[in-house]
N, C-alpha and C positions, 0 to 999 in steps of 0.2 A: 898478389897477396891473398885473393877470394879461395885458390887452390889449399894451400897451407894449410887455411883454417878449415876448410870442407869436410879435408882428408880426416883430419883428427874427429868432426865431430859423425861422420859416418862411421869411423869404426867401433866410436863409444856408441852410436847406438846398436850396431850389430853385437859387440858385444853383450850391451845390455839383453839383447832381444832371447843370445843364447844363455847366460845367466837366468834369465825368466825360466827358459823354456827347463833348462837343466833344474832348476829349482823346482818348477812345477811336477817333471820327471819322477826327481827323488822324494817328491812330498804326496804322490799319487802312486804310483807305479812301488816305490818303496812301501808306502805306508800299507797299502793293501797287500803285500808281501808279508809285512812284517802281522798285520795282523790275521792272515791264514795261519803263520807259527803260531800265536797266541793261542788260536782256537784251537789247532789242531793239536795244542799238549795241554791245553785246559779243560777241554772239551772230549775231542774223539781220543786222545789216547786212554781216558781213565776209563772209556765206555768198553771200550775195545779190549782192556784188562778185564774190565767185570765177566764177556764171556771166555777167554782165554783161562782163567782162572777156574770159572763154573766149568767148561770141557775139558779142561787139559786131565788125562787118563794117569796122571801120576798120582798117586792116593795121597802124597804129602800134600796137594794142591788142593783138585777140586773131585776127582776120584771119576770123571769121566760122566759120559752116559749110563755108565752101573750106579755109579752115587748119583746120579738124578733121576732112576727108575727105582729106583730105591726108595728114594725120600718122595719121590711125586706118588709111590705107590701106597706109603707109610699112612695107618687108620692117624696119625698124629698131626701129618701135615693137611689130611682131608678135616680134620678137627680146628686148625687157625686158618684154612681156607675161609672155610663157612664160618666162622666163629667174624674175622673180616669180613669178608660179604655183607653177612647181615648189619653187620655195625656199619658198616659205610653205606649201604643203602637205607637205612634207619635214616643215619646224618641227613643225608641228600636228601627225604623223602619230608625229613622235616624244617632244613634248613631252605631250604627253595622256592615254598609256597609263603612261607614267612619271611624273607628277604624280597619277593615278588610284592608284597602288600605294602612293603613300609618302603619300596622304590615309586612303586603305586603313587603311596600320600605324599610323599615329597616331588614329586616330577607334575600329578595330573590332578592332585587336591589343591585346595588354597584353606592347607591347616594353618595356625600361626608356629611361629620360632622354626620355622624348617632348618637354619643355620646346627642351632641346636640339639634337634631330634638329630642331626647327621654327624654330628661331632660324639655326642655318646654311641651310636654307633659304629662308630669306627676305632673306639678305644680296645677292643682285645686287637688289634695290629698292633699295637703300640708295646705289647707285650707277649714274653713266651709264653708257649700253648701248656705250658705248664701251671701259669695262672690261673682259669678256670677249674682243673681241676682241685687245685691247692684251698680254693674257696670254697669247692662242694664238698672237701673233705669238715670245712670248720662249718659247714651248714649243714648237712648231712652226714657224715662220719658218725663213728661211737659215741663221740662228747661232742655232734653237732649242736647248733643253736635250734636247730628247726626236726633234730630228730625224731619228733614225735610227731612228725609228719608224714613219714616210710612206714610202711611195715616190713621192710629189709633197709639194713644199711645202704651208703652209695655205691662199695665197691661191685665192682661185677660189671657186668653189658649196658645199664641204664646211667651207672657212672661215665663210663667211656661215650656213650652217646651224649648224655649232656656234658658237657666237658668239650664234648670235639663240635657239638652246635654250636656253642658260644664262641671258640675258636673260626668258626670257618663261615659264620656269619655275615663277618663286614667283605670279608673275600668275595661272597656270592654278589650282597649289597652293590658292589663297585660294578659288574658286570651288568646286573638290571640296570642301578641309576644311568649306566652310558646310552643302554639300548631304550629305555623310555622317556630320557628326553632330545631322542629323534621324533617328531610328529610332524605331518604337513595339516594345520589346519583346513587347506579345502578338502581334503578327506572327510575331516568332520562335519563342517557346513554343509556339503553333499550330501551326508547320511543324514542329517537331521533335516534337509529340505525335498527329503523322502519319504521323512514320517520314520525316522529308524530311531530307535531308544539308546538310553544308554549300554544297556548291558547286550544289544544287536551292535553299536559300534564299537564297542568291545571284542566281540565276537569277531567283528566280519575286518576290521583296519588293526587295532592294538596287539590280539593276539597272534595274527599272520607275524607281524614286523619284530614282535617280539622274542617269541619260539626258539630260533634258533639261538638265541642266549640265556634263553633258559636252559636248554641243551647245554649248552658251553658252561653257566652255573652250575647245574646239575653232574657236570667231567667235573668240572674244577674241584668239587666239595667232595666229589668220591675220592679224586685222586690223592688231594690233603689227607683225606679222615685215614685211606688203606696203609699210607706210608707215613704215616704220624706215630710217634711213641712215646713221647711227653705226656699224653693224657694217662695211655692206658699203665704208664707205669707208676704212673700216682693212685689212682682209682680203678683201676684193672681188676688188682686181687688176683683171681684164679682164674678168671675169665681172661684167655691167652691170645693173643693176634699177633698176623706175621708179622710186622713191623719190630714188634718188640722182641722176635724171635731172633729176628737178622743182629738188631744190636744185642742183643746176649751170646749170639753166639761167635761174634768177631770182638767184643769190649770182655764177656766174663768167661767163654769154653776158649777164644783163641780159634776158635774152628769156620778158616778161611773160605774153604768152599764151601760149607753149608750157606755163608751167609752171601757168596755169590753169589748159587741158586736161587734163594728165597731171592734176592737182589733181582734178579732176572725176572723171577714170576709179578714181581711190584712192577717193572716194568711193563707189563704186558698192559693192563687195564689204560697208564697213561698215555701208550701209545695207541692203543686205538682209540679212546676219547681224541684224542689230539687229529686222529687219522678223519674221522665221523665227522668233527667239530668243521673241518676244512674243509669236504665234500660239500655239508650242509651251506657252510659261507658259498661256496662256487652258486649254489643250486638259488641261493635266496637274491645274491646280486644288491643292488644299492634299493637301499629303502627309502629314499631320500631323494628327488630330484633338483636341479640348482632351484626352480623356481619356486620351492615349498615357503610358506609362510610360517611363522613362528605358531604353536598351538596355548592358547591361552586359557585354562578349566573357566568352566561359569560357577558362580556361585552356587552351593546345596549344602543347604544346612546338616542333612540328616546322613549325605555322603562324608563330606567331610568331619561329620562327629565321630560317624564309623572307625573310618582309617585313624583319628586322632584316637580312639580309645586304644586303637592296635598299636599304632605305635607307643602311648605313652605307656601300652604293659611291658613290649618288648624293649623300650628305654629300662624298665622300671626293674623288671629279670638283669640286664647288664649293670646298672649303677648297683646293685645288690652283688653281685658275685665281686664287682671290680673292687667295690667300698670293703667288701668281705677280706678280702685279700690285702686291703691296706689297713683294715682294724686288726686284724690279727697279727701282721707284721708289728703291733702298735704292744701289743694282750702281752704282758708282761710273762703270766702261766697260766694258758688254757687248759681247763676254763677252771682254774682254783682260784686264779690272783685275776683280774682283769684289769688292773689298776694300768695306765697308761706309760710304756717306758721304752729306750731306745736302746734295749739289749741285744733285742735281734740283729738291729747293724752293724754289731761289732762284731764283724765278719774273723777277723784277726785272730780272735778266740776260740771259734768256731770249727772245724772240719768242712772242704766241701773247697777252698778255693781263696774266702779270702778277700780283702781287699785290691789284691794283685788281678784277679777275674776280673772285677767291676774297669781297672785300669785298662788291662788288656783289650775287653773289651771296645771302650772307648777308643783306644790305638785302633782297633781292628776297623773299627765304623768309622773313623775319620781316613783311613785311609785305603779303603773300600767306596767310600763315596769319593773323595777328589782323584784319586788313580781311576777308580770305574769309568764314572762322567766322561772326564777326557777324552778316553779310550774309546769306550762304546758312544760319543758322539761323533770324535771324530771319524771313526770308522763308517758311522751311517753316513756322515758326509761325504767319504769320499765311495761309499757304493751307489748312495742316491743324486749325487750331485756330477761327477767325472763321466768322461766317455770312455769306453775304449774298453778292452780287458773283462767282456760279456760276460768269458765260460769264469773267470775269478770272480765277477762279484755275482753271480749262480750259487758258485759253493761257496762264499763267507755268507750268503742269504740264507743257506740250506743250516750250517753251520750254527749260526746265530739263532736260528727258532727250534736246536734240537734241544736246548736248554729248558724249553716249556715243556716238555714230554718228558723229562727227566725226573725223575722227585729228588728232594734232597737227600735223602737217605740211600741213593741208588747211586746219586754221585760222588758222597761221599765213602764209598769202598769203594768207588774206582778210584779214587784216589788211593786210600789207602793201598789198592794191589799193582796201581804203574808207580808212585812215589814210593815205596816201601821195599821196591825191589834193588839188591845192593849192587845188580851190574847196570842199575841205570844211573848214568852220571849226576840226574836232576835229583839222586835220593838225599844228597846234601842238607835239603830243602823240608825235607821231611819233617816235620813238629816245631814249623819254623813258624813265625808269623807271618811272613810273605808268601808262606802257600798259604794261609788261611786267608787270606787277601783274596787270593788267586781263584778259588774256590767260593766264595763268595760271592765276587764278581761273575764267574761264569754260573752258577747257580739263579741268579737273580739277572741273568743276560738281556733274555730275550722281552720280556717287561718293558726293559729300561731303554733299547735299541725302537721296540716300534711307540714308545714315544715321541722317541728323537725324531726315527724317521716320520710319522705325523704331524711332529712341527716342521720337518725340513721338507718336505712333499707341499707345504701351501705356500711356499716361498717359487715364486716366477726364475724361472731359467736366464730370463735376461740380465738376472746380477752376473750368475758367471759369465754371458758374453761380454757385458759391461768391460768385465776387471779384465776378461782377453782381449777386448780392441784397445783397453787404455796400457796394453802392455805391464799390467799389476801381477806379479806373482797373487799364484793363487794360492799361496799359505797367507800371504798378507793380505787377502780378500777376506778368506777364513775369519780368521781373528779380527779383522777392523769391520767386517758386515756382517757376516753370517750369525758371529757367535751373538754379539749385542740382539740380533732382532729375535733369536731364537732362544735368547735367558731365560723365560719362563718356565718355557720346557726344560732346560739346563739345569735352571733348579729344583724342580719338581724333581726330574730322575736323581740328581744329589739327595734329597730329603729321602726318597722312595728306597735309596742303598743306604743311608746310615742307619736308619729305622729300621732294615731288613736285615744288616748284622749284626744290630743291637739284642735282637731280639732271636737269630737263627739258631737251629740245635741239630738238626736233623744232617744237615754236612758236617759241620763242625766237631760233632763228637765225637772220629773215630781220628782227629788230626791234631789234634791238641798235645803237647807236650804240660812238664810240670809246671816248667816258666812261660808257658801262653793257654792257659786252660782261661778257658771266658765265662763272662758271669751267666749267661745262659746254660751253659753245662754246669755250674758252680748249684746253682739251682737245682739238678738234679741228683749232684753229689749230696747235698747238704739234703734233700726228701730221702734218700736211701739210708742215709746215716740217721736216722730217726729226729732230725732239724727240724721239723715242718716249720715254725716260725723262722730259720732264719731263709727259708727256702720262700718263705714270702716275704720276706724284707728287701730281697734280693732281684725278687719280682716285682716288686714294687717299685723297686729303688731303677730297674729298666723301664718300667711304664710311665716313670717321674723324668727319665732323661730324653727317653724318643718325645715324648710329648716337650720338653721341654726347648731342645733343638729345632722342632718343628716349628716353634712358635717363632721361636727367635730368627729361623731363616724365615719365613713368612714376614717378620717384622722389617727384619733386614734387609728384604729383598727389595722396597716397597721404592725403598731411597734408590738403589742399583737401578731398579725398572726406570724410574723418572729422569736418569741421568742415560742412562742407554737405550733409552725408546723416547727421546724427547720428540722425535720427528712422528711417533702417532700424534702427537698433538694438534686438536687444531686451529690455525694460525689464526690471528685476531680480526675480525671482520667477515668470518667464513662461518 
């Protein structure tokens, strides 16, 4: 009778063993398939159009190397060169020393409310870059509140520089606060039981470890400020830069390879910031060893007044522009009537977009964050986590960080010239809401992937032998271990994509259709159409909803954490 029964349960478990195996097959081996497609029509084919388009020698296109020796030779394109240059080395020159001091006072001073100095600092994320200037227009403009403070209006080069400071400030911010609060206290103990000062440990420990993220601040703030056009088309004026040239001349002339060229030459600066940034990382190596001890400031009265007086001007400049922009969404007619009313929001009335923007929007960020997440988690799970398939997860590695070197403005004409072409089958797709999905997600890619991978990289290799000796598929390891311990981060990169195409313009606006135009472009329809109030009502009404999702998943998340991380806890007696 022992036989009988043997036979049957030996083959339920070989079959199980090959169900596992086949499972795991198709949930690795596919997945990582499936997302080389993803990238390679998300990603390399729009790029791949942008030069196609800029060479191709057909004048209907891009007019060849004659239309690029042409136009690189033109006194007009040496005029938005330079005219760019200077304004983005302006930005960076003064966004960088001032993002440096206020990561400073929060990381190595003991000011009070740090919470708070770092929360008003990060409010223009929360909003388009078209904010800032929308406020220096009602503070400096013609009929600014503070005009008698210029002796020229805002518009011009000092518009576009401030405007794109305030913009690309909390950007820099996030880049210091990570690299300054690495420190190993016996560094400092060392120096100081050598007789070395402050401003010598400074010198000889802080700014070594620092540096190279200054650099990487200093890429980041130029490569925003060159390929940004939300500022300068608010407060620009006559003062012309290539960004704003490329969108006029593929949204107002129609003229496709000019703005591939200019598309091309925006590329160059972020690739090799990107290329420098990478070098540098190899060269400098971990700043950090396992054994380093936490670093704790000592008290100083007369330091920590310093950096608080720094910080509470530069709190004081942002609550000023941001409040500027929510009073005037408020100003019934500026500046005749200032009496308080909710005219502005009746978008309906209006020119520019509408109600239906604000909607779309919201569609757009809800489903750019739970599609993105997914995707770009699972994907880093199965490049950092599986064996096997070396030379594939090389190129989804390779793949996945050319999205940082891209600006959004350079990836949105690639899209537009591989989607927009009518022998590609995928043109279907074209002014659709699921290419703006698509686009968004790959835009905001590589961000969102090495956070993943930095929660998944502290996680021990032993779960997945675990889940293989216990014969677990490892999609059901996925989802019943990995994803619970790795929530944090899962939510973080949710919040990080709905915030980012709440708020995105620079992809976005060359893809939109009548029935999916979004409240960020609705913002710059409604400032051209002579709006300016509903154009900040509009701004307002994104900097009232990113923050306000923010909180709410924050708040949200607090109960998810305690119920899916109950085993950090520790156990009673311990």
């Amino acid at each position: 009778m022992a036989a009988p029964i043997a036979m049957p349960i030996a083959h339920a478990k070989a079959a199980q063993r090959a169900g596992v195996s086949l499972g795991d097959r198709l949930f690795v081996v596919g997945g990582k398939w499936l997302l080389l497609l993803l990238l390679t029509v998300a990603v390399l084919m729009p790029l791949l159009a942008i030069f196609w388009r800029g060479f191709s020698s057909d004048a209907g296109q891009g007019g060849g190397l004659v239309a690029a020796r042409e136009l690189f030779a033109s006194a007009n394109f040496h005029w938005l060169l330079g005219n760019s240059l200077k304004v983005s080395l302006s930005v960076a020159a003064i966004v960088v020393p001032l993002a440096y001091l206020f990561a400073y006072a929060l990381q190595r001073t003991l000011i009070p409310a740090k919470g708070l100095w770092r929360g008003i600092s990060l409010l223009p994320l929360l909003a388009p870059s078209m904010l800032p200037a929308i406020a220096l227009v009602y503070l400096f403009g013609n009929q600014g509140l503070l005009r008698g403070l210029l002796s020229d209006n805002i518009y011009g080069f000092w518009g576009i520089v401030l405007g794109e400071a305030i913009y690309t400030f909390p950007h820099a911010l996030m880049i210091l606060l990570s690299a300054l609060s690495l420190a190993d206290a016996r560094l400092f103990d060392a120096a100081s039981s050598m007789g070395a000062g402050p401003w010598r440990a400074f010198h000889s420990i802080t700014w070594p470890a620092t540096r190279q993220a200054v650099f990487a601040a200093f890429c980041l703030v130029f490569t925003l400020t060159i390929t940004d056009f939300g500022v300068p088309v608010v407060v620009g004026g006559d003062y012309q830069v290539l960004a704003l040239e490329a969108y006029k001349a593929v949204v107002g002339q129609q003229q496709f390879g000019r703005g591939a060229l200019i598309g091309m030459v925006l590329l160059v600066p972020a690739l090799l910031s990107f290329a420098v940034d990478a070098w540098l990382r190899r060269r400098q190596g971990d700043s950090m060893s396992g054994r380093a001890q936490v670093f704790q400031p000592q008290p100083s009265r007369r330091r920590d007044a310093c950096f608080m007086a720094v910080v509470m001007l530069i709190c004081a400049v942002l609550l000023l522009v941001v409040g500027m922009a929510v009073y005037s969404s408020l100003v019934k007619f500026w500046p005749y009537n200032l009496s308080l009313s909710l005219k502005h929001y009746q978008f309906d009335e209006t020119a520019g977009g509408g109600w239906l923007a604000y909607r779309n929007s919201l569609t757009m960020a809800l489903g750019t964050a739970l599609i993105g997440s997914a995707v770009i988690f699972t994907g880093a799970y199965l490049m950092e986590k599986t064996k096997g398939q070396r030379g594939l997860n090389l190129l989804l590695r390779l793949l996945s960080f050319v999205p940082m070197a891209v600006p959004g403005l350079v990836l949105g004409l690639g899209y537009v010239f591989f989607f927009n072409l009518a022998s590609n089958p995928l043109h279907v797709f074209y002014g659709s809401m699921a290419l703006l999905v698509v686009c968004t997600i790959a835009h905001y890619l590589t961000t969102a992937n090495m956070t993943a991978t930095t929660a998944l990289r502290q996680l021990d290799g032993e779960f997945e032998a675990a889940a293989l000796s216990l014969k677990a598929p490892l999609y059901r390891h996925f989802l019943r271990v990995t994803v619970p311990i790795c929530l944090p981060a899962l939510l973080d990169i949710i919040r990080y994509l709905f915030v980012s195409a709440m708020t995105t313009v620079s992809a976005a606006i060359f893809l939109y259709s009548p029935d999916t135009i979004l409240a960020a472009v609705a913002v710059l329809n409604m400032d051209d159409a002579g709006n300016v109030g509903g154009a900040a009502a509009m701004s307002t009404l994104i900097l009232l909803t990113s923050a306000t999702v923010s909180l709410l998943l924050a708040w949200a998340s607090r109960g998810l954490l305690q119920r899916s991380q109950a085993w950090r806890q520790r156990a009673p007696g311990h």
